[in-house]
C-alpha positions in Angstrom: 1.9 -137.7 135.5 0.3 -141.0 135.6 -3.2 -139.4 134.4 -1.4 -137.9 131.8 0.3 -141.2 130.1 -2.7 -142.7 130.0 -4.3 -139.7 128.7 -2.1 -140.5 125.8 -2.2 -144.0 125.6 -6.0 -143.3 125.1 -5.7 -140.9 122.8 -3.0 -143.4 120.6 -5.4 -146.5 120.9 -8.1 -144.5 119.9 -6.3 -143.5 116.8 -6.0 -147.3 116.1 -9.2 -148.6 116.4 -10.2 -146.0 113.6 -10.5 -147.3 110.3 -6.9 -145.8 109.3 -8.1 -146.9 105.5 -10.6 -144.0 105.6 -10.2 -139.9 105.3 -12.8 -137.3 105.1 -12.5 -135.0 103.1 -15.2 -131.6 103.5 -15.2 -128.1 103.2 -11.2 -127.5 104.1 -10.1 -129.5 102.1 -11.6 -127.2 99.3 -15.3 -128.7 99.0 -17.7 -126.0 98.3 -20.4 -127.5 100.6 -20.4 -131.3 102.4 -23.4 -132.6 99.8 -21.7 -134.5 97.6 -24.1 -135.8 94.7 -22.0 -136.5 92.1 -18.4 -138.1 91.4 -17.2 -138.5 87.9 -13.7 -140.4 87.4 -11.5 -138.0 84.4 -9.3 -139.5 81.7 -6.2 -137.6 83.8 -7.2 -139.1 86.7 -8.7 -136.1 88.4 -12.1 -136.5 90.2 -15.1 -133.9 89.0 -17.4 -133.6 92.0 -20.7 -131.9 91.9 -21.8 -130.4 95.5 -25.6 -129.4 94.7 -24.9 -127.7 91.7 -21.5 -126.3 92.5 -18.6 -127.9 90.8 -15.3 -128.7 92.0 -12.3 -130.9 90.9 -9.3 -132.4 93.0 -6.1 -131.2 92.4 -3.9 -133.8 94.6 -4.2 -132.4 97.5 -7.7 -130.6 98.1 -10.3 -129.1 95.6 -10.7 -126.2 93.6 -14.0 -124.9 92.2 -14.6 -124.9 88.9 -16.2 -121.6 87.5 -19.5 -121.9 86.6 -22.5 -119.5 85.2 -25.7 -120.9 86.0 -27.3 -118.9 83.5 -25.9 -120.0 80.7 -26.4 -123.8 81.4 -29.5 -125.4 79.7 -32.6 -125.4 81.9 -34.6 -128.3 81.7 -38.2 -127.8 81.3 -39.4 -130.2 83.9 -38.1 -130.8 87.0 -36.4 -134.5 86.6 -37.2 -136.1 89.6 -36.9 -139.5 88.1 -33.7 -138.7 86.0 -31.5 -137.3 89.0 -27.9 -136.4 88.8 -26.4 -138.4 85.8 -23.3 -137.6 82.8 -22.8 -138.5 79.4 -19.2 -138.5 77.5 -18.8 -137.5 73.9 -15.6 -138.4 72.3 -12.6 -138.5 75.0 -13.0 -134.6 75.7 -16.7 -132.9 76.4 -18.6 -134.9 79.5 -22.3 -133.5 79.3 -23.6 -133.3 83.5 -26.9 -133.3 84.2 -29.1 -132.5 87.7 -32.6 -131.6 88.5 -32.8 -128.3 86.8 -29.9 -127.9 84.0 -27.9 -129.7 81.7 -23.7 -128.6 81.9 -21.0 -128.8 79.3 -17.7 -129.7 80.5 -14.4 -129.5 78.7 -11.6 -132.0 79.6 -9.2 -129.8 76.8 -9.6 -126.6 79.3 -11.0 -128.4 82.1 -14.1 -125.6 82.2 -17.2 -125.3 81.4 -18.5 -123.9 78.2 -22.0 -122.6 77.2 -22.4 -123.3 74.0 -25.0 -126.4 74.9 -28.4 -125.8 72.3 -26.7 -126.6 69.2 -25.2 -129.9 70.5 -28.3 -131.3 72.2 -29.5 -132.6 68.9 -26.4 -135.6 69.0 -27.1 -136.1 72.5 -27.2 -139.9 73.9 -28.7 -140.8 77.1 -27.4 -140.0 80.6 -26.1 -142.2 82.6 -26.7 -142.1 86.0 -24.2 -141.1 88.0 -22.8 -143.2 91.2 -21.5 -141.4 94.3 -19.1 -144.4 95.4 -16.4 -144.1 92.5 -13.2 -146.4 91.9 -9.8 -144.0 91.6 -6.8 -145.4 89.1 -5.6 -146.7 92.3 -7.8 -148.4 93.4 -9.2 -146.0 96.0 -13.1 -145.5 96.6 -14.7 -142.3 96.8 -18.3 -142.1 98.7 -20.2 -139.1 98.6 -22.1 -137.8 101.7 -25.4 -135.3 102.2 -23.4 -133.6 104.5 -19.8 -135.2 105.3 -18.1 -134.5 102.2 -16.1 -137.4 100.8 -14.9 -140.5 102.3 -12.3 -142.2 101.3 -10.5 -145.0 101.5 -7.2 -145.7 99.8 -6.3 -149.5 98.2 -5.8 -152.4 100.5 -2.3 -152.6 101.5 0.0 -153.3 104.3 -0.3 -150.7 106.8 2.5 -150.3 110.2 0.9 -152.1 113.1 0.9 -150.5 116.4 1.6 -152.7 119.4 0.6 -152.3 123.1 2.1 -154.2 125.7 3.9 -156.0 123.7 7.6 -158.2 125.3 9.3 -156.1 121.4 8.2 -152.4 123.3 10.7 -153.6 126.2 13.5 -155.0 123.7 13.3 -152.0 122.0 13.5 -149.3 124.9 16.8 -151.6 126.2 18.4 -150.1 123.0 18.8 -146.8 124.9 20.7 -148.0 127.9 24.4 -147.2 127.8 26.0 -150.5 127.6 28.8 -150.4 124.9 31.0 -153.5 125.0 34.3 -152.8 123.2 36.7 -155.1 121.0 39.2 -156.3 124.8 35.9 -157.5 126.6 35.2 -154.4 128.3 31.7 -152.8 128.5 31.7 -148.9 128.6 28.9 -147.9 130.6 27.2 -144.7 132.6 26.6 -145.1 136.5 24.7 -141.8 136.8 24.0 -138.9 134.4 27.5 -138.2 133.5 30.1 -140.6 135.5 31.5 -143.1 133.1 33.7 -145.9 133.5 34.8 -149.7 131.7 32.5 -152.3 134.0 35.5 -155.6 133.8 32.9 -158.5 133.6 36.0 -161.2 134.7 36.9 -159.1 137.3 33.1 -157.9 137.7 34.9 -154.5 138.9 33.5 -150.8 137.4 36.2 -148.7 136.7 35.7 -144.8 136.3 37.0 -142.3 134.2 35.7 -139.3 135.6 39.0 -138.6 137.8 41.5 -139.3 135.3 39.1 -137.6 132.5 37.8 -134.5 134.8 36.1 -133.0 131.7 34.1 -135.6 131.6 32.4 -133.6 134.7 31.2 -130.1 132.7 28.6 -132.5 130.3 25.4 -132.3 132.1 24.1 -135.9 130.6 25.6 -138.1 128.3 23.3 -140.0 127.2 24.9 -142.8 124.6 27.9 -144.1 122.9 28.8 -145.1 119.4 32.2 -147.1 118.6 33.7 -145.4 115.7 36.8 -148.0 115.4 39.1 -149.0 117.7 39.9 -147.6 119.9 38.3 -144.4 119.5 34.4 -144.3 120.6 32.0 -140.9 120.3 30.2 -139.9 123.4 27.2 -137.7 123.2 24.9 -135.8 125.4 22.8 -133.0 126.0 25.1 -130.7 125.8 27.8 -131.4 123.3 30.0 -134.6 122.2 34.1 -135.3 122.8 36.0 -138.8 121.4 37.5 -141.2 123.9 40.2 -143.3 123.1 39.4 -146.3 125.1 43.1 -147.3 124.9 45.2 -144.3 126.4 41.7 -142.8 128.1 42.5 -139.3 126.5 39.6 -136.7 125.3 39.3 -135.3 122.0 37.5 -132.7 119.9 34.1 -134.5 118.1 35.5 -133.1 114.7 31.9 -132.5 113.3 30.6 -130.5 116.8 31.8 -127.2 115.1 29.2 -128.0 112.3 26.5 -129.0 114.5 27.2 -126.7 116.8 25.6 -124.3 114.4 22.1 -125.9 115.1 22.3 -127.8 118.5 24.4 -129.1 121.3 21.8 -131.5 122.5 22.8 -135.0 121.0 19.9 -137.6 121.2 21.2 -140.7 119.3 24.6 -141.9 116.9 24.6 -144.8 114.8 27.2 -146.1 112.7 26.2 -147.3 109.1 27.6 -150.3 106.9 29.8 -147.9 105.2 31.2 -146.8 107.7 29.0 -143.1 108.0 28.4 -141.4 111.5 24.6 -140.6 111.6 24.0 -138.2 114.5 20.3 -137.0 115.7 20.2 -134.1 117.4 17.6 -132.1 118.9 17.2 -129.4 115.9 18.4 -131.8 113.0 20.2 -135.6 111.5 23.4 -135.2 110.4 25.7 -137.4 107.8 29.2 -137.2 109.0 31.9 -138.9 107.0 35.5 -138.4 105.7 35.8 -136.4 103.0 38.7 -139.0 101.4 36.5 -142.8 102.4 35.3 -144.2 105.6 36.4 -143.6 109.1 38.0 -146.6 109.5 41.0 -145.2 107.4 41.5 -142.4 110.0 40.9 -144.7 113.2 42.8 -147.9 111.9 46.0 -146.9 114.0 45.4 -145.1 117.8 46.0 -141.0 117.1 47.1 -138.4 118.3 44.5 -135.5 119.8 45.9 -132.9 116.8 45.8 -135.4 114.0 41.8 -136.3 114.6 41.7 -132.1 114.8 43.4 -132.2 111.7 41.5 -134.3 109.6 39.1 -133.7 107.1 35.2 -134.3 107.8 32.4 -133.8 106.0 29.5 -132.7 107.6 25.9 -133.1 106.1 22.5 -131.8 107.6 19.8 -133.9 105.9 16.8 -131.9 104.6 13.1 -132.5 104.3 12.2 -135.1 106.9 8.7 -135.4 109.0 10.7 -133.6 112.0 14.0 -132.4 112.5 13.9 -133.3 116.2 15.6 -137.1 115.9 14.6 -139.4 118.4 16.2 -142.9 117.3 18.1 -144.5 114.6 18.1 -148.2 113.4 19.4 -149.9 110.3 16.6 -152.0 108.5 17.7 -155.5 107.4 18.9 -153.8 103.5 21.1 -151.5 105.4 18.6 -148.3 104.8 18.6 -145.8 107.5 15.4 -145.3 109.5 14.7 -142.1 111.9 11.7 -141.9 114.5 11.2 -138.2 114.8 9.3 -136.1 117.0 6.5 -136.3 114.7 6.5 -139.7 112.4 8.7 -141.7 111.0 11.4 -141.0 108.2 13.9 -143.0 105.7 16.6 -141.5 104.8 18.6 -143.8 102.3 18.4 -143.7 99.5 16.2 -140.7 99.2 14.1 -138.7 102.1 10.4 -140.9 102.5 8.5 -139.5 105.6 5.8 -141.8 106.6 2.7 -141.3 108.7 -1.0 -141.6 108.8 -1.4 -142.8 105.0 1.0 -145.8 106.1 -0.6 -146.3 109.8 1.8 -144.4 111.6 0.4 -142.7 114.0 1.5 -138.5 114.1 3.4 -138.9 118.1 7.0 -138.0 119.1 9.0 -141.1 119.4 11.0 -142.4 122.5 14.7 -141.5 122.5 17.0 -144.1 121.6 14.0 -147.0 121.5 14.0 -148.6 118.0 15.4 -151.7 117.4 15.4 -154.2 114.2 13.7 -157.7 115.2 14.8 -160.9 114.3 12.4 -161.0 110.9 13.6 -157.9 109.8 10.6 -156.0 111.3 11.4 -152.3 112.5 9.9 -151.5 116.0 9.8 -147.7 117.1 8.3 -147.1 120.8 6.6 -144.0 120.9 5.5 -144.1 124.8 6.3 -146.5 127.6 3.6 -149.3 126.6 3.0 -148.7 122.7 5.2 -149.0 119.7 4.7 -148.7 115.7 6.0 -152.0 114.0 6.3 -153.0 110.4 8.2 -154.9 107.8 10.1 -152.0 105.7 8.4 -153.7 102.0 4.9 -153.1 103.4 5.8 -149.3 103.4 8.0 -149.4 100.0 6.2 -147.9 96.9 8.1 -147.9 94.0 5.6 -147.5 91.0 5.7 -145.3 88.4 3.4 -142.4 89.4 1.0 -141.1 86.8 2.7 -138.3 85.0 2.1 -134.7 86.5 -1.3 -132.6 85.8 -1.3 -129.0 85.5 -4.1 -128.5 88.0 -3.5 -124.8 88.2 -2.5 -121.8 86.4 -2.0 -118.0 87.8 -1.0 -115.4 86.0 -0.1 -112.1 88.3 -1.8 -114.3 91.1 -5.0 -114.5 89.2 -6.2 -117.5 88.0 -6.8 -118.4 85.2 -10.4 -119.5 84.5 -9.6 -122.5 82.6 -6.2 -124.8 82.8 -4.3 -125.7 79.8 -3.8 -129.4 79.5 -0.3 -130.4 78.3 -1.4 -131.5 74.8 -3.2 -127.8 74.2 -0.1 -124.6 74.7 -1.4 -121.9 76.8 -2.5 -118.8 74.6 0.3 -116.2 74.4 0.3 -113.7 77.3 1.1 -109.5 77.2 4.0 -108.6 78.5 2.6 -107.5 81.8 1.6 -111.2 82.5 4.8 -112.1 83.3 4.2 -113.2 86.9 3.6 -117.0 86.3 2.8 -119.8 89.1 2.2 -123.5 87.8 0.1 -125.8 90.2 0.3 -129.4 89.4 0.3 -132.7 90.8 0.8 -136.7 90.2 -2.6 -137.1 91.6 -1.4 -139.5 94.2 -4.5 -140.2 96.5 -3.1 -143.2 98.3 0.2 -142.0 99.7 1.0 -138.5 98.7 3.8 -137.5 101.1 5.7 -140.4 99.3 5.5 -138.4 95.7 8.9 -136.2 95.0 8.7 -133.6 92.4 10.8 -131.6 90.1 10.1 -129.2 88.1 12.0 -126.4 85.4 11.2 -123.4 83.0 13.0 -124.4 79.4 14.2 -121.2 78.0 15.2 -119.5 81.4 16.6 -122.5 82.9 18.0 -125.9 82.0 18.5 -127.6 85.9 15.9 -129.1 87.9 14.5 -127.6 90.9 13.7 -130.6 93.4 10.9 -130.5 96.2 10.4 -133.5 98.1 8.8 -132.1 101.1 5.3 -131.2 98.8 2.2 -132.9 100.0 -0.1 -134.0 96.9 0.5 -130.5 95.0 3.3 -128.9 94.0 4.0 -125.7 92.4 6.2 -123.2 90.8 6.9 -119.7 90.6 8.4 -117.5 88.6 8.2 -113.8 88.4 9.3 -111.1 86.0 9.8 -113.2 82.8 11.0 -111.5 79.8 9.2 -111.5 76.8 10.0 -115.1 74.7 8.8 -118.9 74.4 9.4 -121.0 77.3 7.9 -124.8 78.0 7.2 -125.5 81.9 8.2 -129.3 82.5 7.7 -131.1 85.8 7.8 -134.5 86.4 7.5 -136.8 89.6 8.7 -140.1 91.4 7.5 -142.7 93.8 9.9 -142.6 97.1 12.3 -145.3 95.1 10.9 -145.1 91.5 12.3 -143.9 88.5 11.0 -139.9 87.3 8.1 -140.2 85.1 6.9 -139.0 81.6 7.4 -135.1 81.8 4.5 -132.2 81.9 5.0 -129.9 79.3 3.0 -126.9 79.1 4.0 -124.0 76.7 3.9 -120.3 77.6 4.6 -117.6 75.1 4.5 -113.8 76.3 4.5 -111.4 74.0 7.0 -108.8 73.8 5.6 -105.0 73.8 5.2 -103.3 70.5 8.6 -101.5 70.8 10.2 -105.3 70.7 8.3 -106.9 68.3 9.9 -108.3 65.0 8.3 -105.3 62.8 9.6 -102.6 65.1 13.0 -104.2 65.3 12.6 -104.0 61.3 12.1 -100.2 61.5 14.5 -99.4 64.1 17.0 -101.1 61.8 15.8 -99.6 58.6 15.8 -96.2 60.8 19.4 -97.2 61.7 20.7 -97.7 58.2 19.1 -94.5 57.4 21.0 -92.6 59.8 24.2 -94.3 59.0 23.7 -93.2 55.5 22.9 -90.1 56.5 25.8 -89.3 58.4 27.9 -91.6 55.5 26.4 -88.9 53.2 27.5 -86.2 55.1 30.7 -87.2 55.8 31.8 -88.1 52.5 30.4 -84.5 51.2 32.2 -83.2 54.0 35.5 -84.5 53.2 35.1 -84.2 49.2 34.5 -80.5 50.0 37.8 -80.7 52.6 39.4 -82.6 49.4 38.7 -79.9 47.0 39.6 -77.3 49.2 42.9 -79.0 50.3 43.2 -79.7 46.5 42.6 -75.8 45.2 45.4 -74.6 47.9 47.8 -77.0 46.5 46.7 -75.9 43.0 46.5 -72.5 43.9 50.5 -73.1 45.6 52.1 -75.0 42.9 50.3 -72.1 40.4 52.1 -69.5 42.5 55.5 -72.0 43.2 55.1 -71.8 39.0 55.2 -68.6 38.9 57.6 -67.6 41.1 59.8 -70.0 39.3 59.0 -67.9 35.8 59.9 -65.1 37.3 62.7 -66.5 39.0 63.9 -67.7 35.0 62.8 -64.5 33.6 64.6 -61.6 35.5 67.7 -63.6 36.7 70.9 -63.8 35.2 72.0 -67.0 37.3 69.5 -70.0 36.1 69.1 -72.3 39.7 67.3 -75.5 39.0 66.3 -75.3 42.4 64.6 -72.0 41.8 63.1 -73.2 38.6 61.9 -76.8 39.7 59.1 -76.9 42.0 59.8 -80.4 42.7 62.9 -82.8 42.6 62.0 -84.5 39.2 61.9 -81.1 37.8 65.1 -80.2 39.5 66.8 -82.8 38.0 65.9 -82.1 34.4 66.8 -78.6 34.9 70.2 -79.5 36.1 70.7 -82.0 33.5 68.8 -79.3 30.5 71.6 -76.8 32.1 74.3 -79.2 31.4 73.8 -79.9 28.5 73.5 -76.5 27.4 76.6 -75.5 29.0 78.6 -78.0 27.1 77.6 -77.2 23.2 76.9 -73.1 24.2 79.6 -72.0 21.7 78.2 -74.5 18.9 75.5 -72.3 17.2 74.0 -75.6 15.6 73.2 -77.0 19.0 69.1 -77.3 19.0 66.4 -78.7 19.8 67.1 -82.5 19.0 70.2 -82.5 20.4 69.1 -81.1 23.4 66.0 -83.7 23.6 68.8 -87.1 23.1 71.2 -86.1 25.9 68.4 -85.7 28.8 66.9 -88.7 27.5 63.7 -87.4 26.2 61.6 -87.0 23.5 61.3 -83.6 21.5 57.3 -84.0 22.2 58.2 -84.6 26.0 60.8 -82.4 26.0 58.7 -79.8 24.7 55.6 -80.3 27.3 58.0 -80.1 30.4 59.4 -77.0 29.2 56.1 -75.6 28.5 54.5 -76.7 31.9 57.9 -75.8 33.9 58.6 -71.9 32.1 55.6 -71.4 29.3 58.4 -71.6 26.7 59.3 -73.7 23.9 63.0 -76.0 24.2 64.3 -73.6 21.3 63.1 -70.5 23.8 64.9 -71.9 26.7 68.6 -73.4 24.6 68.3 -69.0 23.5 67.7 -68.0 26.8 70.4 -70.0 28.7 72.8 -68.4 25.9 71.6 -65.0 26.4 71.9 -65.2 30.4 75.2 -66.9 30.0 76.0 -63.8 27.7 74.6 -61.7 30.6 77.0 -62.9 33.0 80.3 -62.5 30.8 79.1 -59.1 30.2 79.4 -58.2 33.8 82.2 -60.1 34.8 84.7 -60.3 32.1 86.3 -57.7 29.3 85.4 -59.5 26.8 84.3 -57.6 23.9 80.8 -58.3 22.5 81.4 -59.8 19.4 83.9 -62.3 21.8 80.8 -63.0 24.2 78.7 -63.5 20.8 80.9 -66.4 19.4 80.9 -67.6 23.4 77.3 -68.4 23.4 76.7 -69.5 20.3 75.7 -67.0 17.9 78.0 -66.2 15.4 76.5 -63.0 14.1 77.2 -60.0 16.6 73.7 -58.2 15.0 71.5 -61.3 15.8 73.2 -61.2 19.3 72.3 -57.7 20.0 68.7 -58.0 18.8 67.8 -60.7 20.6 69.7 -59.5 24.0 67.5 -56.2 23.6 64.7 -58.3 23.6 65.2 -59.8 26.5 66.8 -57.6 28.5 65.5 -54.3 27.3 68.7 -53.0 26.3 71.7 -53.5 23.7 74.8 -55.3 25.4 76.7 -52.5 25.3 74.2 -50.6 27.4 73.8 -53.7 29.9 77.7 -53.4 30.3 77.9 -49.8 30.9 74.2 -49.0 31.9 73.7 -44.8 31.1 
């Protein structure tokens, strides 16, 4: 045991006496080879690197190679020996390279090479040569090696000191021992792995618990306390939690174990914050507990009952994205900010989620449980192992710049890349509607600290939230699969740990809908549309026309045969009915009334046409048109008609003689009425009467 702590004091002190300001970066990190000749600074902050002819560029968090075809590059016709590896800008966009054999083109618009070198040459200025220890935008140097890649070392700044026998390592570890005084004077404390008990300091007398509290028994170690308020106080261990009330020594249910429980049961540290929040760390996770109506002290003001702390309403938070969800310790900086030792590095969790590590000289070890403590000057001190700590002031670890606005440092479409990256000023050609499988690469080029950079990141036209990754180390990206067809604008933008999101990416993407979407075929499909409807329109309307003529010619063809019948019924009858006669009420009517008047002036032979014409109220021209429509006769046809059938009837019913049933219906002359009863009935009226 003792071989192996000193194993790993070794192994921590040999970490600090490396120069923590330096990282190599080689071929894992995306280097084609580890000779570095040349390193150019770019306008966006991204760092071309030539490895013997090969070309890369950085894209936040490694390298990627640029594609290049060596035989399209200029070849010099002398080796230049003298000249070496050296670059020349023109304008703010095309950089000309240059090594011992060729002469390159690049393109900061695309970020590629292009080929077409001859024709420029001609307005080509003198290289420059070109340094392999380059200056960064932050300050950072970059050395090129013949064989170890890139070294470098980030800006001078504060860095957390680590501390080996040091009197703070011991003042630290005495956080962890269980010694909780309470408000009476009392000191709750553990005498073994799970007996506890209130140690009287007047009386210098420890009293237990365990017998009066036998549950107390089936925890196998607690292992701290945390004083909620009065009198209620949260003990933890490795296998679950329970409140005490310290004032009627009753158990209760930890409200937020259910939660927890989901994760964990092994409790390693609590800390109350100045708001009154619970902050547990538990072996698989740090949770924020806290009332879901304000702090805790409004539920523990007044001593409860077991069911009304079961009662109330908690809210339980697990906190996402920290350097390790194993939580070791917890300690309140000087601002109030909550700091977590992990089992791997250190993390802050208010107001946002910072893990820190080797870029801020914190070495990558598990902390000691419950050992971190907040000195006197406001210095934080986490003891990672029984003789060294990690120390530092909080502000030497704060960044809260503005980073640089996000590069697009990559671009696959249906995983492929794409040879050359768009840069935000320049929208990415349209695509075909198969390349619809789209993943954005892109990074704030943060060489000094990138685990500090938080990113977020949408698709406009698909989506208006923001997707937020904080856990992203140096390069971010985004994917998004099956797009429709349409315009969309990719934005992502990122922030320091504390600063304010920057100046937005923007990169435009338009895929192409197929041809059976486009505008044109829309057109056609709409013009083919509106021909249908016509079509069918057309048809429809010939369709009923035709039913209308149809329906039309029947009622013609009944009202013809209605007309008729009515004729006839006028012709061969004796009795006139104007309901036989009229094939519709109006006609009815003026029957009735024609009938009436008839009947009243049928023995005045002088009754005609006019009279006839004023008592129903119409014209002689109107008169004369209904007549002929209704029976094909004239008004002077039908007054001699009604007369005759009139005649008709007396014949057959009375015993009146003829020339009597003459003077009856109007015609004075018994001759006239003979004739013109033959004519209409075919036979004199003495024949009608006694038919031979």
């Amino acid at each position: 045991m003792r071989i192996r702590i000193l194993m790993t004091i070794s192994m921590v002190l040999c970490w600090v006496t490396m120069d923590a300001q330096t990282r190599q970066w080689g071929v894992l990190d995306g280097l084609p080879t580890g000779e570095v000749r040349q390193i150019i600074a770019l306008p966006n902050h991204q760092m071309l690197v030539n490895c013997e002819g090969i070309f890369c560029i950085s894209n936040g968090a490694g390298f990627s190679v640029v594609p290049c075809d060596r035989r399209k590059a200029y070849l010099l016709e002398h080796y230049a020996d003298s000249a070496g590896y050296g670059h020349q800008w023109q304008g703010d966009s095309l950089l000309w390279l240059r090594d011992f054999y060729r002469i390159y083109l690049f393109d900061m618009r695309t970020r590629s090479l292009r080929y077409d070198i001859e024709g420029r040459l001609n307005s080509l200025g003198e290289f420059h040569l070109s340094p392999t220890t380059v200056t960064d935008w932050q300050g950072g140097t970059w050395t090129g090696t013949m064989g170890n890649g890139i070294a470098y070392t980030p800006p001078q700044r504060h860095m957390a000191e680590i501390l080996e026998g040091d009197p703070l390592i011991g003042f630290a570890r005495g956080a962890a021992e269980f010694n909780v005084r309470l408000g009476d004077g009392r000191l709750l404390q553990r005498r073994g792995l799970n007996r506890i008990g209130y140690f009287l300091p007047d009386a210098n007398r420890f009293d237990p618990l365990n017998e009066r509290l036998p549950q107390l028994n089936g925890y196998r170690n607690i292992v701290g306390a945390c004083v909620l308020a009065e009198p209620w106080v949260v003990l933890y261990s490795q296998n679950g939690a329970c409140l005490l009330d310290t004032e009627a020594d009753t158990l209760a249910a930890f409200p937020a174990a259910e939660v927890i429980g989901e994760y964990t049961d092994k409790y390693n540290c609590m800390l109350r914050g100045r708001d009154g929040t619970l902050w547990v760390g538990t072996q698989n996770g740090l949770f924020q507990v806290k009332s879901a109506l304000g702090p805790q002290e409004r539920f523990f003001e007044q001593r409860e009952s077991e069911e009304r702390v079961k009662s109330e309403k908690w809210e339980v938070i697990r906190i996402e994205g920290l350097a390790n969800n194993c939580i070791r310790s917890l300690v309140l900086d000087a601002d109030g900010r909550l700091w977590a030792g992990t089992a791997c590095g250190i993390s802050r969790i208010t107001p946002t989620v910072v893990n820190y590590g080797e870029d801020d000289g914190i070495p990558p070890v598990s902390m000691m449980e419950r050992a971190a403590c907040l000195t006197d000057d406001s210095r934080l001190v986490f003891v990672h192992h029984s003789s060294a700590a990690t120390v530092f002031h909080p502000e030497w670890l704060s960044d809260d710049s503005m980073p640089f606005t996000p590069v697009l440092t990559a671009l696959f479409v249906n995983s492929q890349p794409e040879l050359s990256t768009p840069c935000p000023l320049y929208p990415l050609r349209s695509l075909h509607f198969d390349d619809n499988y789209l993943t954005f690469q892109f990074s704030s080029l943060d060489y000094a600290h990138p685990s500090h950079t938080r990113y977020r990141y949408r698709l406009r036209g698909l989506e208006e939230d923001w997707h937020t990754d904080s856990e992203t180390i140096g390069l971010a990206e985004a994917d998004y699969k099956a797009l429709p067809p349409g315009e969309y604008i990719f934005e992502a933008q990122a922030a320091s740990a504390d600063g304010e999101w920057s100046e937005a990416l923007t990169v435009q993407v338009f895929i192409r809908p197929p041809f059976w979407l486009t505008w044109w075929a829309k057109t056609l499909y709409a013009l083919l549309l509106c021909a249908l409807i016509a079509f069918f329109l057309t048809l429809y309307l010939r369709k009923k026309k035709a039913a209308l003529m149809r329906e039309n010619d029947n009622r013609v063809n009944q009202l013809f045969e209605m007309r008729e019948e009515a004729r006839h019924q006028f012709a061969v009858g004796t009795n006139v009915d104007p309901k036989k006669i009229g094939v519709n009420p109006e006609e009815e009517v003026l029957v009735a009334k024609l009938l009436k008047a008839i009947e009243a002036h049928i023995t005045d032979e002088n009754y005609g046409v006019e009279q006839l014409a004023s008592d129903v109220a119409l014209s002689r021209t109107n008169l004369y048109g209904k007549l002929r429509n209704m029976l094909g006769i004239s008004p002077a046809d039908f007054i001699r008609n009604v007369r005759l059938k009139r005649a008709a009837e007396l014949l057959t019913t009375t015993k009146l003689s003829i020339t009597e049933i003459s003077e009856r219906v109007g015609f004075n002359s018994p001759r006239i009425f003979s004739s013109n009863f033959k004519k209409m009935f075919g036979v004199l009226p003495s024949d009608y009467r006694t038919p031979k």
